[in-house]
N, C-alpha and C positions, 0 to 999 in steps of 0.2 A: 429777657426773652432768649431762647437755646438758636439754635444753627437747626436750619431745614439742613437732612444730606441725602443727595441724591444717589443712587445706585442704577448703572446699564450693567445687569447681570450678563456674562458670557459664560460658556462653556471652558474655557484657557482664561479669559480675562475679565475684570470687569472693571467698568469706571467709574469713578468718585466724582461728585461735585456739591458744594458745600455752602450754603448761602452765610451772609453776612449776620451779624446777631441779631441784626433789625429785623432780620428778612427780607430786603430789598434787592440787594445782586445776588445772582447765582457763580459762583466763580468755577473752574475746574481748580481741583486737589490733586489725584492723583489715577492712576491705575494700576489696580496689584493683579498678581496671580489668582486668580479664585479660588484655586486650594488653600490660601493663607486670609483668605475675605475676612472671615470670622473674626481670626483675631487682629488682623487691623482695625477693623470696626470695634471691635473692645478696648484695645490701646485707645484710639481714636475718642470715643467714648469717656474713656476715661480724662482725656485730659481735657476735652473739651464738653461742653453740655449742648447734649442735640436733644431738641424739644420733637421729631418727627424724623422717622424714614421715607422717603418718597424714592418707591421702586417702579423702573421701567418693566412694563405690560407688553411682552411681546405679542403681536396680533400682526395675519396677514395684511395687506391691501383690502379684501374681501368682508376684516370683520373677525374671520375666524382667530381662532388660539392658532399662534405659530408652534413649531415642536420645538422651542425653547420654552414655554410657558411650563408645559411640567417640572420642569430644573428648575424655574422662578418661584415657582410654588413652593416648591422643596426646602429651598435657600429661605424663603419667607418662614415658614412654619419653626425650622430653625432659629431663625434673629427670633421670632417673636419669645419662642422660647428659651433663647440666651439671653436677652434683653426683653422681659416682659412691660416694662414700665417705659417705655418710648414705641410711642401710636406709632403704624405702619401704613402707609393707603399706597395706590397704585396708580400708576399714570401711564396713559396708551403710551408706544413709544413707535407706535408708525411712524418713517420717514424722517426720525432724527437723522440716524445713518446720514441721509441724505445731504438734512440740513448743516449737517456736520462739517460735511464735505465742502459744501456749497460755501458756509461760514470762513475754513481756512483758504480757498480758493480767492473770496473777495477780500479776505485782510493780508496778500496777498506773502502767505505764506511757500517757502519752494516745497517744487514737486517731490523733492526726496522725503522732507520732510511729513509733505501730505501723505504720503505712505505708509506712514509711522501708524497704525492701527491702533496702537496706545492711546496715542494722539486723540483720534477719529473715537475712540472708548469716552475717553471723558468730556469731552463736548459735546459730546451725545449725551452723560448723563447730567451737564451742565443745561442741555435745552429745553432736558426732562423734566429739569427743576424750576428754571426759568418758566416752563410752559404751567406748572402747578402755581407757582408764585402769583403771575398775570392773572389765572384764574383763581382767586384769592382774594386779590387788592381791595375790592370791594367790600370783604365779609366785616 
């Protein structure tokens, strides 16, 4: 069985997170530049076997596409196309951000730290994956 990995696209950054080969923990990995996404995901790729993309869906509170969904779109049509043989699906990513926060706050990590945006990237797409995994278990 491959590595679920999760991806929180940004505009400057994006963050990594990477499930275990069973698919049970979501861990974070890392956060690159998004200019260099691509071919970390290809290095990446190559040395490890990822059976699935699971990319964060940027969407308002309200539902609608946020104006980062275009660039997700973008980024997507891309992987699919650098990478055609590993399935892509999408997962809402309202109020990871949040949870993110919320997450380093209770394990009670310092505020300098909590700052760190990087940080706050890949726990976001750690929740992303977690949150696809949970809805999953069952299948």
């Amino acid at each position: 069985m491959g590595r679920l990995l999760a991806i929180d696209y940004g505009k400057k950054r994006t963050g990594i997170a990477v499930s275990d080969p069973l698919q049970l923990i979501a861990n974070p990995l890392t956060t690159v530049e998004t200019k260099g996404l691509m071919a970390y995901l290809q290095a990446y790729c190559q040395r490890e076997e990822v059976q699935q993309f699971v990319v964060g869906k940027p969407m308002q509170t309200n539902g609608r596409p946020s104006e980062n969904l275009a660039r997700v779109e973008q980024f997507v049509a891309k992987l699919a196309q650098t990478m055609p043989t590993i399935p892509i699906i999408y997962v809402d990513e309202r109020y990871t951000s949040v949870l993110a926060h919320q997450a380093m706050l209770q394990s009670g990590i310092s505020k300098k730290r909590r700052q760190d945006k990087a940080l706050v990237d890949e726990i976001s797409a750690c929740i992303i994956l977690q949150t696809y995994m949970d809805s999953h278990k069952h299948l």
